[in-house]
N, CA, C and O atoms as CSV, one atom per row, in Angstrom:
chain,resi,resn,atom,element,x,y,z
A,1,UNK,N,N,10.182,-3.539,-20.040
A,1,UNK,CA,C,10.385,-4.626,-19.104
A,1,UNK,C,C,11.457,-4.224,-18.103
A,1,UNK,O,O,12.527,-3.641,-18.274
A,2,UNK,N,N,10.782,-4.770,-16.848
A,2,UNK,CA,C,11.952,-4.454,-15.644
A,2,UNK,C,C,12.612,-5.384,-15.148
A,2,UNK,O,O,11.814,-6.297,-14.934
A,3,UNK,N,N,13.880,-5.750,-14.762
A,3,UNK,CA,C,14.274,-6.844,-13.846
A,3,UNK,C,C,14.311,-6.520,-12.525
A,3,UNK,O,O,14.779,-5.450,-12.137
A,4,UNK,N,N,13.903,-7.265,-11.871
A,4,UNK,CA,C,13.879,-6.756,-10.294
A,4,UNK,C,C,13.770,-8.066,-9.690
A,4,UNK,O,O,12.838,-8.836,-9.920
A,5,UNK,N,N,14.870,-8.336,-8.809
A,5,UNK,CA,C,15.273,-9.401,-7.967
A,5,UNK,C,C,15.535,-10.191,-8.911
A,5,UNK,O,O,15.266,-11.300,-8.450
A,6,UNK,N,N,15.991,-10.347,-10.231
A,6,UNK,CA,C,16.242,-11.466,-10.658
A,6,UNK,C,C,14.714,-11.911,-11.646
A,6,UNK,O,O,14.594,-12.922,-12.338
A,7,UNK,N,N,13.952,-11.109,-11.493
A,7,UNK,CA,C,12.843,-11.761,-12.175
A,7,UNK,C,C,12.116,-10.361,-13.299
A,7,UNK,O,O,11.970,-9.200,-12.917
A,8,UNK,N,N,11.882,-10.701,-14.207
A,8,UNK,CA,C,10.709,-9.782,-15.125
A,8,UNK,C,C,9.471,-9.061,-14.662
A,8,UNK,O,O,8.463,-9.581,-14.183
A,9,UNK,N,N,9.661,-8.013,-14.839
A,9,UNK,CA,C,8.567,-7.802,-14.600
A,9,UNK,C,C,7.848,-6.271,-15.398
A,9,UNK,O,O,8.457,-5.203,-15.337
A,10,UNK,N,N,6.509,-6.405,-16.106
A,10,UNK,CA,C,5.617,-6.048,-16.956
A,10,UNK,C,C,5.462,-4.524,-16.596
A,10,UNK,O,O,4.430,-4.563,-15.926
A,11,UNK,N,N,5.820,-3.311,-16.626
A,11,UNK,CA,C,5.314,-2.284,-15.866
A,11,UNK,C,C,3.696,-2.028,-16.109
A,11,UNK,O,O,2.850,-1.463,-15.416
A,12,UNK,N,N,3.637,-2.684,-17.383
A,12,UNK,CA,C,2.163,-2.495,-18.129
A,12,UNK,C,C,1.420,-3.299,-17.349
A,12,UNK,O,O,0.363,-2.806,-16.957
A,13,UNK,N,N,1.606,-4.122,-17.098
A,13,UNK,CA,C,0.432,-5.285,-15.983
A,13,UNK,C,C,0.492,-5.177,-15.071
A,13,UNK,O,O,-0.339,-5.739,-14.358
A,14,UNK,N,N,1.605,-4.315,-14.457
A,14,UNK,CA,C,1.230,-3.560,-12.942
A,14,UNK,C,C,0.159,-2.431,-12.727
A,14,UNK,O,O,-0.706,-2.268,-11.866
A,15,UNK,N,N,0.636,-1.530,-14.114
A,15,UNK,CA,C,-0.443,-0.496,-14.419
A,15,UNK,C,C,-2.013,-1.008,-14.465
A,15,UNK,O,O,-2.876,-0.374,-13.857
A,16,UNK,N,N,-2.300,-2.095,-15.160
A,16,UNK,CA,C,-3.485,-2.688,-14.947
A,16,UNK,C,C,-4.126,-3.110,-14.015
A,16,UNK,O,O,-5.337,-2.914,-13.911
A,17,UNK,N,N,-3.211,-3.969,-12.908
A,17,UNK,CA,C,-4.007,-4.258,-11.735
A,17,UNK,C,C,-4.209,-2.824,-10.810
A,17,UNK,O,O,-5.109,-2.776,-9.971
A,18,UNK,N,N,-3.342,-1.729,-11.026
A,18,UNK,CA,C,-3.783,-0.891,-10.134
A,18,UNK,C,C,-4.606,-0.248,-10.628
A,18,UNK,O,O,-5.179,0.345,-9.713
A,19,UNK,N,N,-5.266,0.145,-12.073
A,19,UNK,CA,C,-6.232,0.781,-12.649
A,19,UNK,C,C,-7.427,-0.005,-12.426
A,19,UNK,O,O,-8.523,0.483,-12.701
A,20,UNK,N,N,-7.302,-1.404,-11.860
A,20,UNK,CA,C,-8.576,-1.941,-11.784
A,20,UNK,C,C,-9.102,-1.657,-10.381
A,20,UNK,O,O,-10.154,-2.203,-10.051
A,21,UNK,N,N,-8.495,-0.885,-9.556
A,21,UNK,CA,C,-8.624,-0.880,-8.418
A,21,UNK,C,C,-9.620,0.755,-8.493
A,21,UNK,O,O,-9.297,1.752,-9.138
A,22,UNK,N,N,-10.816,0.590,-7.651
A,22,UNK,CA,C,-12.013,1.785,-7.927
A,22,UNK,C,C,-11.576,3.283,-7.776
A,22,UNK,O,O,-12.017,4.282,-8.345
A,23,UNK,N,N,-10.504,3.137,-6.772
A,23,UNK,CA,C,-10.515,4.670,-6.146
A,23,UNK,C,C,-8.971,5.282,-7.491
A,23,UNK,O,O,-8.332,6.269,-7.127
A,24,UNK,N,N,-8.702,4.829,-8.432
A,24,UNK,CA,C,-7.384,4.737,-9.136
A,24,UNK,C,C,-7.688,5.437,-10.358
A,24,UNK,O,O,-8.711,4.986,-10.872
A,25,UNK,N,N,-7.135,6.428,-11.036
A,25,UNK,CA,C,-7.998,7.020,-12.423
A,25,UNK,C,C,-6.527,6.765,-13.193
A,25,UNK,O,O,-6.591,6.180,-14.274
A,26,UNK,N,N,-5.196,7.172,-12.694
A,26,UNK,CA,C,-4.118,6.744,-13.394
A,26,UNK,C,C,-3.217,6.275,-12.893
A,26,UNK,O,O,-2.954,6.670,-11.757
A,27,UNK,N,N,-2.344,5.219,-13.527
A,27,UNK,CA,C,-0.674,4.910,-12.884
A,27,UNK,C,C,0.220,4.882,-14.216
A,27,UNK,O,O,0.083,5.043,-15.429
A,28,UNK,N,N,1.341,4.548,-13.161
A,28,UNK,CA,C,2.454,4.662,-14.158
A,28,UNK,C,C,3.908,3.776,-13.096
A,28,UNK,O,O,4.522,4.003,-12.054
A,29,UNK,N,N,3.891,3.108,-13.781
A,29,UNK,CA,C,4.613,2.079,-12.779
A,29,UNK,C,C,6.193,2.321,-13.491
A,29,UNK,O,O,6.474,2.538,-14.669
A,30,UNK,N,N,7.082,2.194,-12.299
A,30,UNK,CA,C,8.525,2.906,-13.103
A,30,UNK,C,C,9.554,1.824,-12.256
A,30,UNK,O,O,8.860,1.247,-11.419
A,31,UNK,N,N,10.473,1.524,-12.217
A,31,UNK,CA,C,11.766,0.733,-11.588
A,31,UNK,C,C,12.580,1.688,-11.271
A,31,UNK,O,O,12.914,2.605,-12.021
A,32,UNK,N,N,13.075,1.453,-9.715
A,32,UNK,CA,C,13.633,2.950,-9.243
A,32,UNK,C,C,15.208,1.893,-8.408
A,32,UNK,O,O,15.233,0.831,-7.787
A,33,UNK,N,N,16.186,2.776,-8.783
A,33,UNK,CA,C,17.274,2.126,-7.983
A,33,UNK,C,C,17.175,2.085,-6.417
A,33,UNK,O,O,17.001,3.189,-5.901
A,34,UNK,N,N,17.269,0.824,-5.423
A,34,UNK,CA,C,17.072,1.194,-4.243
A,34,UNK,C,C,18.163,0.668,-3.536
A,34,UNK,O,O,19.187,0.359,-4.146
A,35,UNK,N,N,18.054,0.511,-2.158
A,35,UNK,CA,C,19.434,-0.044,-1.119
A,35,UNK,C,C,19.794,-0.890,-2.233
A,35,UNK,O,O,19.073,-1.360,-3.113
A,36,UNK,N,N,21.187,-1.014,-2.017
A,36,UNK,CA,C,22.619,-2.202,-2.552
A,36,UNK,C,C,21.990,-1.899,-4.000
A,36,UNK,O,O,22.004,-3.070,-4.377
A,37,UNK,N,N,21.587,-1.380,-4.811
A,37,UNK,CA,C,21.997,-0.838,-6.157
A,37,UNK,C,C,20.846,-1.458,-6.986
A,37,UNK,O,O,20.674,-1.092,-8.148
A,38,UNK,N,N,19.819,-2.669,-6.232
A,38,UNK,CA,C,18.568,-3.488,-7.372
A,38,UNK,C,C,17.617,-2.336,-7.665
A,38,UNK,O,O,17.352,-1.277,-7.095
A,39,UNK,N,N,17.267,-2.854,-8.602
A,39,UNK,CA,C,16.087,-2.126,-8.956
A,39,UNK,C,C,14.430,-2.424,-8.562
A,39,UNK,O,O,13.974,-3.433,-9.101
A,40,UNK,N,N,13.901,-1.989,-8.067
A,40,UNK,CA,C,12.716,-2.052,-7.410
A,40,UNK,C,C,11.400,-1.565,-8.004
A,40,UNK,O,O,11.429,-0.467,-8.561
A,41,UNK,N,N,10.158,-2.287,-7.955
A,41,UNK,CA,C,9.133,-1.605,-9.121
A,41,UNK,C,C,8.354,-0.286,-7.784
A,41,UNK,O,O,7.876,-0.565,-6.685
A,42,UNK,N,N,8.465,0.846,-8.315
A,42,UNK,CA,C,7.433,1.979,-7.440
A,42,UNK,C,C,6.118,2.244,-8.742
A,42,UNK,O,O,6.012,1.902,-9.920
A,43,UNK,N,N,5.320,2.976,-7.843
A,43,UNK,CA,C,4.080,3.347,-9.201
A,43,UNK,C,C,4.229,4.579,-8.358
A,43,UNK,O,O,4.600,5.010,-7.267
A,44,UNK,N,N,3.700,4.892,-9.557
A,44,UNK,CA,C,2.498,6.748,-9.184
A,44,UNK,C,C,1.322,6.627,-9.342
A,44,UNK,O,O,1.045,5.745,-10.154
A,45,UNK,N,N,0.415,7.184,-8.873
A,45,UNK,CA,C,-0.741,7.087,-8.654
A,45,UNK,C,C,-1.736,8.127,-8.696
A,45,UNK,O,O,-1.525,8.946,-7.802
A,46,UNK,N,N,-3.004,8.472,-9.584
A,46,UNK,CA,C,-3.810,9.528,-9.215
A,46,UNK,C,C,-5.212,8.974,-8.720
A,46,UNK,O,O,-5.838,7.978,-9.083
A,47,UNK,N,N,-5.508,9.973,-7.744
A,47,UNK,CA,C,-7.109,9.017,-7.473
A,47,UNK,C,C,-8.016,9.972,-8.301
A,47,UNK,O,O,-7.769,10.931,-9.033
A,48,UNK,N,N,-9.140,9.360,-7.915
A,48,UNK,CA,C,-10.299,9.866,-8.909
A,48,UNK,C,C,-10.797,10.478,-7.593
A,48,UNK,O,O,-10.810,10.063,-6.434
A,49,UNK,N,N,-11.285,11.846,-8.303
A,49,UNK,CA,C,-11.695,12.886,-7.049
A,49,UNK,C,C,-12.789,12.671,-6.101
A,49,UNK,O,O,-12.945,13.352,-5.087
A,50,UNK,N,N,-13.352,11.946,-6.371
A,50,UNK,CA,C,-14.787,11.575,-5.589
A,50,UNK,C,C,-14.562,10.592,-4.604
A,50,UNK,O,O,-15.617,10.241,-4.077
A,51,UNK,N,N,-13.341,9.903,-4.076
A,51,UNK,CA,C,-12.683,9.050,-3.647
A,51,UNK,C,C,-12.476,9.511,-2.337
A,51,UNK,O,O,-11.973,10.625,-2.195
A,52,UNK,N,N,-12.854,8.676,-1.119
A,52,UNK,CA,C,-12.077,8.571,0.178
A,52,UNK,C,C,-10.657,7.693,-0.564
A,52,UNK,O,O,-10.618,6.949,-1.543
A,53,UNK,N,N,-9.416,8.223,0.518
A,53,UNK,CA,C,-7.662,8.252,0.077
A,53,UNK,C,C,-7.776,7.143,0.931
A,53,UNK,O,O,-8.077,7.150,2.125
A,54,UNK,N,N,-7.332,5.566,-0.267
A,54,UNK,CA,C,-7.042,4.264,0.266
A,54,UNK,C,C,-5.541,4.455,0.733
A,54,UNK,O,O,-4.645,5.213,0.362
A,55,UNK,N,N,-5.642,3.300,1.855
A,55,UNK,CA,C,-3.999,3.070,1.859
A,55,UNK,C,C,-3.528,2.606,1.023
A,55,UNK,O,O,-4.087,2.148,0.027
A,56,UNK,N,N,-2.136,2.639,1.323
A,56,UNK,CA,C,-1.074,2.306,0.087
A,56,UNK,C,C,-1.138,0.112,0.422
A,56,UNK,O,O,-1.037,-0.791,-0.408
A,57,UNK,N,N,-1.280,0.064,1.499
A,57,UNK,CA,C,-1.678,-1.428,1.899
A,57,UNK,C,C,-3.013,-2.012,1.331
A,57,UNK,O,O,-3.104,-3.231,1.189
A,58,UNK,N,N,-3.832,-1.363,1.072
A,58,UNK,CA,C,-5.506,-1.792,1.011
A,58,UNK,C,C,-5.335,-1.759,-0.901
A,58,UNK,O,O,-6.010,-2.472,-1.643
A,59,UNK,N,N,-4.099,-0.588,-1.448
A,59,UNK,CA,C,-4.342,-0.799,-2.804
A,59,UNK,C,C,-3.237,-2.081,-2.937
A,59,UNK,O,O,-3.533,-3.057,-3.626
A,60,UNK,N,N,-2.065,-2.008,-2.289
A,60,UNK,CA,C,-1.420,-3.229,-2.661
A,60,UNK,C,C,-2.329,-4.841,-2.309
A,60,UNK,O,O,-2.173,-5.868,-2.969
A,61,UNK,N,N,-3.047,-4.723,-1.390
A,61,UNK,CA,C,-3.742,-6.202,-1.035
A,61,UNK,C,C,-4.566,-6.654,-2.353
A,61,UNK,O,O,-4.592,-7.761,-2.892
A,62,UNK,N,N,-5.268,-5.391,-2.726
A,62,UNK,CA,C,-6.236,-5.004,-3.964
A,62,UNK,C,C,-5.397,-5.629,-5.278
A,62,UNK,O,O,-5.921,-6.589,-5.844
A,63,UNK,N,N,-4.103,-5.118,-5.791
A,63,UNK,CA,C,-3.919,-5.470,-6.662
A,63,UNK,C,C,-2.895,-7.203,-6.736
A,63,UNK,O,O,-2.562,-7.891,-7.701
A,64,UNK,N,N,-2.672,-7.378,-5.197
A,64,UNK,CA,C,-1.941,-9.104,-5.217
A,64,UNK,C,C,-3.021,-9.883,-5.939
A,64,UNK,O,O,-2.457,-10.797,-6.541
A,65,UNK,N,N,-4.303,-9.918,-6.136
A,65,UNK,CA,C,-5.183,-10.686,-6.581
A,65,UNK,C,C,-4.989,-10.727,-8.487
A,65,UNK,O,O,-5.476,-11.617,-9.185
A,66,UNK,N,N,-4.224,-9.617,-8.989
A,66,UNK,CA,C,-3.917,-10.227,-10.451
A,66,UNK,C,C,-2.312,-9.501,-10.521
A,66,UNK,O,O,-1.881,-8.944,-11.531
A,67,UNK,N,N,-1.723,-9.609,-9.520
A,67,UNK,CA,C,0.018,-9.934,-9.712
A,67,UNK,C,C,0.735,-10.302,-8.665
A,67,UNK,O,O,0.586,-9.799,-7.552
A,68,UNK,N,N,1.739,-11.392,-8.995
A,68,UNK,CA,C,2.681,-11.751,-8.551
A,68,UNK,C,C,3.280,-11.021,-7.243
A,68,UNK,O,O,3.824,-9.977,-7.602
A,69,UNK,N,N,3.329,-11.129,-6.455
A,69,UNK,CA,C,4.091,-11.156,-5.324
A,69,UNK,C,C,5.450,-9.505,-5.655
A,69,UNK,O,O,5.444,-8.363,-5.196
A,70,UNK,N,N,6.252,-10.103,-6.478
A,70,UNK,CA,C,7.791,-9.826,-6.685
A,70,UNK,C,C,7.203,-8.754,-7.720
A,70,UNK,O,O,8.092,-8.010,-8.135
A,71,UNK,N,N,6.215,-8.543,-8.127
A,71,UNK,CA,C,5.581,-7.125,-9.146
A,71,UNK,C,C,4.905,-6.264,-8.220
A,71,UNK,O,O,4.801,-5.133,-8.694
A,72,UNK,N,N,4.595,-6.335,-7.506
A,72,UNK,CA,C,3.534,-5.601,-6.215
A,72,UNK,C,C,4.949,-4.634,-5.772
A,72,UNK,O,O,6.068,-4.973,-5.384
A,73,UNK,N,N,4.168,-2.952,-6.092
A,73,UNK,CA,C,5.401,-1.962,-5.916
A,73,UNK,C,C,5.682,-1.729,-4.331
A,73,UNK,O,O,4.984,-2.147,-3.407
A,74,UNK,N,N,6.523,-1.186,-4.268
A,74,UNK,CA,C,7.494,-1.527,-3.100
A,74,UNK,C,C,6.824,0.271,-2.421
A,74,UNK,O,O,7.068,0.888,-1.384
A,75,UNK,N,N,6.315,0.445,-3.112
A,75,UNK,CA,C,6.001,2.071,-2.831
A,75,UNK,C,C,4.966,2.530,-3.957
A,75,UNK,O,O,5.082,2.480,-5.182
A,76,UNK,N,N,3.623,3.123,-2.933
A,76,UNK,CA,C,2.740,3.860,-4.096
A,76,UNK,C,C,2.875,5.405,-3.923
A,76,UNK,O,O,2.662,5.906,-2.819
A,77,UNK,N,N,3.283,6.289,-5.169
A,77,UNK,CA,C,3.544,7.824,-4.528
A,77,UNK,C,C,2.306,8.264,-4.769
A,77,UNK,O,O,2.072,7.636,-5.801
A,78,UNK,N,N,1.406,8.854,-4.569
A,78,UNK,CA,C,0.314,9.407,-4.848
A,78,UNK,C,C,0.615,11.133,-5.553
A,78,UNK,O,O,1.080,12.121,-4.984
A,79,UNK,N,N,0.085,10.947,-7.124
A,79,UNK,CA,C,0.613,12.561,-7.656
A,79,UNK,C,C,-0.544,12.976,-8.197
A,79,UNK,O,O,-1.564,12.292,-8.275
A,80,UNK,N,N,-0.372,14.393,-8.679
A,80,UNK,CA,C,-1.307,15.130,-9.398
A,80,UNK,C,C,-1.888,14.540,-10.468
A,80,UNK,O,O,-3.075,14.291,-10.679
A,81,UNK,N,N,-0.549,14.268,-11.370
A,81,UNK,CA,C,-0.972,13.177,-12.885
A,81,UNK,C,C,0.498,12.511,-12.794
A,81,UNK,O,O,1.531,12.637,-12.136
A,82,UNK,N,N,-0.188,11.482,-14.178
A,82,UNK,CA,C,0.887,10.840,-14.389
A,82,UNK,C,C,1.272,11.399,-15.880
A,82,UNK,O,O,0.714,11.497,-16.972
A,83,UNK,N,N,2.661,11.739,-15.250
A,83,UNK,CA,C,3.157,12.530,-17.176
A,83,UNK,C,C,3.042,10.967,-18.236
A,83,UNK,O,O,3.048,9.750,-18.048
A,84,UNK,N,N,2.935,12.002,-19.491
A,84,UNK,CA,C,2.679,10.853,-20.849
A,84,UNK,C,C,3.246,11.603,-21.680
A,84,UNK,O,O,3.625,12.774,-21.650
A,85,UNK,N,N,3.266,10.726,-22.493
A,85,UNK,CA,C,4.028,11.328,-24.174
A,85,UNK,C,C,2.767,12.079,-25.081
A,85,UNK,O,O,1.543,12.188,-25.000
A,86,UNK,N,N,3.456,12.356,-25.651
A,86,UNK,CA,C,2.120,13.137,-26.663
A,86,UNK,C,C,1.302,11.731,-27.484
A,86,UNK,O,O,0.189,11.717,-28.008
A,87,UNK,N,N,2.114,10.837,-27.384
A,87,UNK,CA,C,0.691,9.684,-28.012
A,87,UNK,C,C,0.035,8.891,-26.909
A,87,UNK,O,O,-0.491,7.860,-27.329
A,88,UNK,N,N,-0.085,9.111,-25.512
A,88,UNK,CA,C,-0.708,8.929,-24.464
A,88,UNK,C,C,-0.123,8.145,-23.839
A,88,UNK,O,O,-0.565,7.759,-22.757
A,89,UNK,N,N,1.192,7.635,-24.422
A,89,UNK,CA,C,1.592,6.608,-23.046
A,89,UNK,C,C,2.626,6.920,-21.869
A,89,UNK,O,O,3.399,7.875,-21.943
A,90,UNK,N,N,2.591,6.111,-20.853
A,90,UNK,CA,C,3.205,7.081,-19.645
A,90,UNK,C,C,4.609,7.391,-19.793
A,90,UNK,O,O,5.236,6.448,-20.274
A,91,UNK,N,N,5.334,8.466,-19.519
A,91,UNK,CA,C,6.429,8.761,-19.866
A,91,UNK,C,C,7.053,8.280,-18.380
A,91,UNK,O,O,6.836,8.809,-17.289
A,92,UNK,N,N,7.826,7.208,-18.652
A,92,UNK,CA,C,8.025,6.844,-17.126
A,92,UNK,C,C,10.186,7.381,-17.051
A,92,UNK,O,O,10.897,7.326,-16.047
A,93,UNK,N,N,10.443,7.654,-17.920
A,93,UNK,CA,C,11.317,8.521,-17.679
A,93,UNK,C,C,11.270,10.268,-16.877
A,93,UNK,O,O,12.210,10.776,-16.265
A,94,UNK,N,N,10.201,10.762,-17.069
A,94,UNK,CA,C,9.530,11.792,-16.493
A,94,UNK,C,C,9.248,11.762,-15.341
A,94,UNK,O,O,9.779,12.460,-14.477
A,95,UNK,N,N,8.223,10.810,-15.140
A,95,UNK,CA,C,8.033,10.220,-13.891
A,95,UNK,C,C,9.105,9.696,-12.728
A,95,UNK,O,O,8.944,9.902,-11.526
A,96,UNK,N,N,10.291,8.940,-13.343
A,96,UNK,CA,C,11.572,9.196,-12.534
A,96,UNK,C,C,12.237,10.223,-11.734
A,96,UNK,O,O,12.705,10.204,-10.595
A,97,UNK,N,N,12.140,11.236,-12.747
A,97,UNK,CA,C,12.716,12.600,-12.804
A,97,UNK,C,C,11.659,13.306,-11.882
A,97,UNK,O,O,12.023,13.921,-10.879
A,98,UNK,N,N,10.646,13.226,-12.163
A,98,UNK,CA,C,9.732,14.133,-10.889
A,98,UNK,C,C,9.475,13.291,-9.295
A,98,UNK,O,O,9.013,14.035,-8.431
A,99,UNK,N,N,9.658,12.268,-8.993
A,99,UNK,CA,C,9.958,11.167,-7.775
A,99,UNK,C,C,11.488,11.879,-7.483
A,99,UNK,O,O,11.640,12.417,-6.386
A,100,UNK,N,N,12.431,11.884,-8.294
A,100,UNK,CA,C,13.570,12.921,-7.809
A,100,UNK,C,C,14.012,14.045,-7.260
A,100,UNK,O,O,14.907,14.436,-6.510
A,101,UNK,N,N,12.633,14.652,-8.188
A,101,UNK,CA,C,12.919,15.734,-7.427
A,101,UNK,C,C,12.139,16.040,-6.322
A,101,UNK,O,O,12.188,17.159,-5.812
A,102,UNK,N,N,11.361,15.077,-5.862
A,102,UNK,CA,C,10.482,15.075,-4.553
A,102,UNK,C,C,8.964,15.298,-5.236
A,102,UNK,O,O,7.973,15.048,-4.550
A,103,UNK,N,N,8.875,15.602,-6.108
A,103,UNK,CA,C,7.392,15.643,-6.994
A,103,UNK,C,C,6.410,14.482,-6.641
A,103,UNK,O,O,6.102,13.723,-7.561
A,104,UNK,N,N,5.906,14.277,-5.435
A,104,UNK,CA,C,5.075,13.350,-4.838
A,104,UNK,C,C,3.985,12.995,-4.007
A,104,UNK,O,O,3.763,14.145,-3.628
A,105,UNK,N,N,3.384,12.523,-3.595
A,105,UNK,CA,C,2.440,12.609,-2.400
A,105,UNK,C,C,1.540,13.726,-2.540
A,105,UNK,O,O,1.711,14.494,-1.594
A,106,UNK,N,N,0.960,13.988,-3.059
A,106,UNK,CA,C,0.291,15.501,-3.448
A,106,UNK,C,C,-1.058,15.106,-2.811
A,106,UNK,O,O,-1.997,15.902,-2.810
């Protein structure tokens, strides 16, 4: 669970509305420190190869229809994969760490 602006928010039910979205094969939704020190929800993103590259607007419009406003990421990075743990779930500490080091937009 993330706080951001004062409110909760699910990284797992962010991950869902953007996996429901067609052109999307993985995410991994992470809380990243931004201006004045809040924390802000970003995702990563892989498309599925057969895919014309949606905007980052057309997937956020896409996923306002099953989240909240204040959960809708502030930034989609588009990557190779999304790192996971060896029992498949997203390692979103990893995922921090590679958004750091510029590991993005691919």
């Amino acid at each position: 669970m993330m706080v951001c602006g004062g409110s909760n928010v699910s990284p797992m039910e962010v991950e869902m509305a953007l996996l429901n979205h067609p052109d999307i094969s993985e995410a991994g939704v992470i809380g990243v420190r931004g201006m004045g020190g809040t924390e802000e929800v970003q995702a990563c993103a892989t498309l599925r190869a057969d895919c014309d590259v949606p905007g980052e607007r057309d997937i956020l419009q896409f996923c306002s229809r099953d989240v909240r406003g204040y959960m809708l990421p502030k930034r989609i990075h588009f990557v190779a994969d999304v790192s996971r743990k060896g029992v498949g779930k997203v390692d979103r500490d990893r995922l921090r760490l590679r958004l750091e080091a510029g590991e993005h937009d691919l």
